[in-house]
N, C-alpha and C positions, 0 to 999 in steps of 0.2 A: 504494500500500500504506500503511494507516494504522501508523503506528510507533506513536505515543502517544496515550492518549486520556484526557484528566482529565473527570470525570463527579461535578458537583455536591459537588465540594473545597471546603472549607469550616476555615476555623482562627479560633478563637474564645480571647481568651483572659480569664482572670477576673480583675479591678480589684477591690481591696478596697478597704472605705470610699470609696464612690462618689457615690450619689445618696442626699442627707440625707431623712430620711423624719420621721415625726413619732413612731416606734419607733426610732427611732437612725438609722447608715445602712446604706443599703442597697447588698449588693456588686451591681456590673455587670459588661459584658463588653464589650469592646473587639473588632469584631469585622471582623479584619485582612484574612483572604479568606472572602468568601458567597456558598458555592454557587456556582460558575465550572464554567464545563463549556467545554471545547475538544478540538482535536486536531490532531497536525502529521502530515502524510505525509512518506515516506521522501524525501530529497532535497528537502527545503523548507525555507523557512522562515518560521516564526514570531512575529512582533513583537510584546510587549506595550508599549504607551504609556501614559502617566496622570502625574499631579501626582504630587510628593514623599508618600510615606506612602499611596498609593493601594493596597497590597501585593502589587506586584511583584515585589520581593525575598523577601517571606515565600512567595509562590506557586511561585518556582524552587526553593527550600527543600523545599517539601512535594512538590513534582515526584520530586524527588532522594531524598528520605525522607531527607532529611537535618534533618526535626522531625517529630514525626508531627500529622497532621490529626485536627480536632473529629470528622471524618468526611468522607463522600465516598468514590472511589474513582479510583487511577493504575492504568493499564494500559498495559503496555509489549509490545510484541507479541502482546496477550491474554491476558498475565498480567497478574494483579491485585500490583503492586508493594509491595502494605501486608501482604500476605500471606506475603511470599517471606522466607524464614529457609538458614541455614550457606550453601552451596554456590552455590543458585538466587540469594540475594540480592547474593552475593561475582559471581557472574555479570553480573547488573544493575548493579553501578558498576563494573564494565570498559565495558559497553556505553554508559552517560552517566556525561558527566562536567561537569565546572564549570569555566566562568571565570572567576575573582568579578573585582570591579570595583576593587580597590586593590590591581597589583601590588606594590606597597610593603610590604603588610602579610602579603598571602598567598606572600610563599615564606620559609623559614628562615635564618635571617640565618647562620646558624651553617653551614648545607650546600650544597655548592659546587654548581654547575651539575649535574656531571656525576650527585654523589647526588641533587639535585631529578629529574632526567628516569628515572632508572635504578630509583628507587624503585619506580613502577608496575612495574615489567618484573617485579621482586625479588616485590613480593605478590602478580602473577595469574601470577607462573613462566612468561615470555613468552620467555624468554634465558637462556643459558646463561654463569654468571660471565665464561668467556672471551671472549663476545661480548660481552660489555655495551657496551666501547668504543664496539666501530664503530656497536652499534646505538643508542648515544645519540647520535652524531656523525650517523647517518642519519637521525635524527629531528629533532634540531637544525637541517640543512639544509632540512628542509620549512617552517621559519619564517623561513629567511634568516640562520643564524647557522654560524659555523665552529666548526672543533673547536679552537682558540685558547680558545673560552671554557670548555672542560670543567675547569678546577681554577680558576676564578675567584668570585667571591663575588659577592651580591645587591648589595652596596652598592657596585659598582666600576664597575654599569650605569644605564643612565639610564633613564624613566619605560619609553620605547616597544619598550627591550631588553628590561627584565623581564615587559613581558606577552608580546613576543615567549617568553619561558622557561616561564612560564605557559600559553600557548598548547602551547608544545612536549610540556609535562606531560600535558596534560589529550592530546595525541596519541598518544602514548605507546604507548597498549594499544587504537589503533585502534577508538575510540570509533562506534559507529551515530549517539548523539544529545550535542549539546552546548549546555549551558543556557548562555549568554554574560549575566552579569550588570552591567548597566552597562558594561562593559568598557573603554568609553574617555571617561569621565568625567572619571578623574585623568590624563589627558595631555594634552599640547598639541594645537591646532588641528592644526600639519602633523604629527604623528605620529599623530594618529586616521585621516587619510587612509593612510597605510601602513596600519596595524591593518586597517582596511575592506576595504583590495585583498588585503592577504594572508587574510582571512576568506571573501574573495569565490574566491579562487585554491583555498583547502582543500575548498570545496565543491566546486569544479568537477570537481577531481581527484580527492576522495574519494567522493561521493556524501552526505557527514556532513548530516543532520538540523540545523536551530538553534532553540532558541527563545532570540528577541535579544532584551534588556529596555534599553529606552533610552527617553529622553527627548529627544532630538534626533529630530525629525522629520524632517528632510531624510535623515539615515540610514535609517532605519528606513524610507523612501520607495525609496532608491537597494536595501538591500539583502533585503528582506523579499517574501517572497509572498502573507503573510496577514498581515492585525493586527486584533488584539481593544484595545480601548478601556477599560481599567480606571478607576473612580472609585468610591473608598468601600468596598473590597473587591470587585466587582463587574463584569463584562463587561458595557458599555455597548453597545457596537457590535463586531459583528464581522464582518468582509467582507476581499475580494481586496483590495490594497494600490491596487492601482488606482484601483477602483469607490471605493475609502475617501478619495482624495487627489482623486478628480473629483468625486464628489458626496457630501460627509460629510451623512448622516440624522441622528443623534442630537446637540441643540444644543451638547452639551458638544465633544463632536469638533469643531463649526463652531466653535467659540472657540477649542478647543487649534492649531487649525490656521491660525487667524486670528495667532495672537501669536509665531507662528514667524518670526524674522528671514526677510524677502527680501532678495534682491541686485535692484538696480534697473540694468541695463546705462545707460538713459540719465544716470541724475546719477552712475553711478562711483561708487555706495557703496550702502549697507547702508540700507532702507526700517525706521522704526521701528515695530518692532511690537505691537499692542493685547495688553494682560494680560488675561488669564482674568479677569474681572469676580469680586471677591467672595473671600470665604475658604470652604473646605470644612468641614463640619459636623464637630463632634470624632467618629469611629469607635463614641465610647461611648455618646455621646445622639446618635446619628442621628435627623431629621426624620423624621414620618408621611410615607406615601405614596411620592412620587420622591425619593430623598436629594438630586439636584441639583435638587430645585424651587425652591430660596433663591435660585439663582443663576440659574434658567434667563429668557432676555427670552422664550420663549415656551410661559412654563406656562397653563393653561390650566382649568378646574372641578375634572376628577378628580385633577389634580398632586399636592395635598396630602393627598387621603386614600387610594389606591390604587397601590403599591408596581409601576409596569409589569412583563409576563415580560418574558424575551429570547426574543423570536418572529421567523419566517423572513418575511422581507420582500425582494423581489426580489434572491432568490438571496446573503442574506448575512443576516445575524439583529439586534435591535434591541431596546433597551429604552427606548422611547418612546412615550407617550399617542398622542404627532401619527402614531404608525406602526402603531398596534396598533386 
């Protein structure tokens, strides 16, 4: 069952005083996501990967209608998400919800555990004042935390507690789909391995939908069932997690996947890994033709003047000359 379906999303935004012209200058546009199309089914998940600034973060955003889109169109069970106002739309943020990526910054320094979890209950009227307790302490326990922490404060937890709370939050109101943003960026190495089993455990037992946005590969390998390939606002490659990690098609993928740290069992340590060759083009003067033709080792005649689609190439889709 397809849950969500984003259909040619597109967020543009306008740069004043931009590109000097010989009439003064001229405003431009920065243009953050272009036209993406994807979809996650029920009980899946998701993976968007790409360099810094590639807009993956802007993309879970417009997912969420939490900015509105240049255009395009979110569908959420076959509703059109941009359309939805009072009632229908208060529906749809029970049903997704967010995990952003700095639990530090994302809960209230000022409200205790118990109002962080309880909050959702209080605005989609899921509980009744009298239960609130138990039913924050029963929620709490789906992320591994006891009801010791209900009158306790954000600052008294460490990195891997408070997205465990975060996590708890965003449960709350028994979410269908959950955007995970970065999610384990700002924690330590051994606490993103908790974060991951317990992300992996919520799915099994709930059935929750993900779209995961990370930049750790090997995650996104272990926990994903589909990943699209972002670069320059843009779905490079999209295919099964598999098919993606055994034979990457679009060159940018073969490089992102190249400069991912290995473990080497014979020398007992950590294989260094090659950098993505190159810097990425500014968003606002993007190159003719393939945005990664500056960097790609195998561009080719039509590279710089013809912009590839994303077309279906054995059973996953692609934006590349050598594919299309």
């Amino acid at each position: 069952m397809e849950l969500l379906k984003v259909t040619a999303l597109t967020k543009h935004y306008p740069v004043r005083g931009g590109i000097k012209t010989g009439f003064g200058r001229k405003d431009s546009l920065l243009r953050a996501v272009d036209g993406v199309d994807f979809s996650i089914e029920k009980d899946k998940v998701l993976a968007l990967v790409g360099e810094s600034g590639c807009g993956k973060s802007t993309l879970a955003r417009l997912v969420l209608r939490l900015i509105a889109p240049t255009s395009g169109e979110v569908s959420f069970k076959g509703q059109n998400v941009l359309n939805l106002r009072g009632d229908a739309l208060k529906a749809f943020r029970k049903s997704a919800q967010i995990i952003f990526q700095d639990p530090f910054a994302s809960l209230n320094p000022r409200r205790t555990v118990f109002d962080t979890v309880t909050e959702p209950l209080i605005i989609h009227k899921l509980a009744k004042k009298q239960d609130m307790k138990g039913a924050a302490v029963n929620i709490l326990s789906q992320v591994g935390l006891g009801p010791e922490v209900l009158n306790r404060y954000p600052h008294e937890f460490s990195g891997g507690q408070r997205q465990r709370i975060c996590i708890a939050r965003a449960l709350a109101v028994s979410p269908e789909l959950i955007v995970a943003d970065e999610p384990l960026s700002a924690l330590d190495v051994s606490i993103q391995a908790q974060i991951i089993n317990l992300l992996m455990d919520l799915k099994q037992k709930t059935g929750i939908s993900f779209l995961f946005i990370s930049h750790d590969l090997r995650v996104v390998h272990y926990l994903s069932d589909m990943v699209g390939v972002m670069y320059l606002g843009k779905i490079v490659e999209y295919a099964p997690t598999a098919d993606l990690f055994d034979q990457p098609l679009h060159p940018y993928t073969v490089m992102l996947l190249e400069s991912a740290p290995k473990i080497s069992a014979a020398q007992g340590g950590g294989e260094r890994a090659g950098a993505v060759k190159g810097e990425a083009p500014s968003p606002i003067n993007l190159p003719s033709g393939c945005p990664f033709h500056p960097r790609c080792p195998k561009k080719f005649e039509p590279c710089d003047r013809e912009v590839p689609a994303l077309r279906e190439y054995q059973g996953r889709r692609v934006a590349c000359h050598l594919w299309n």
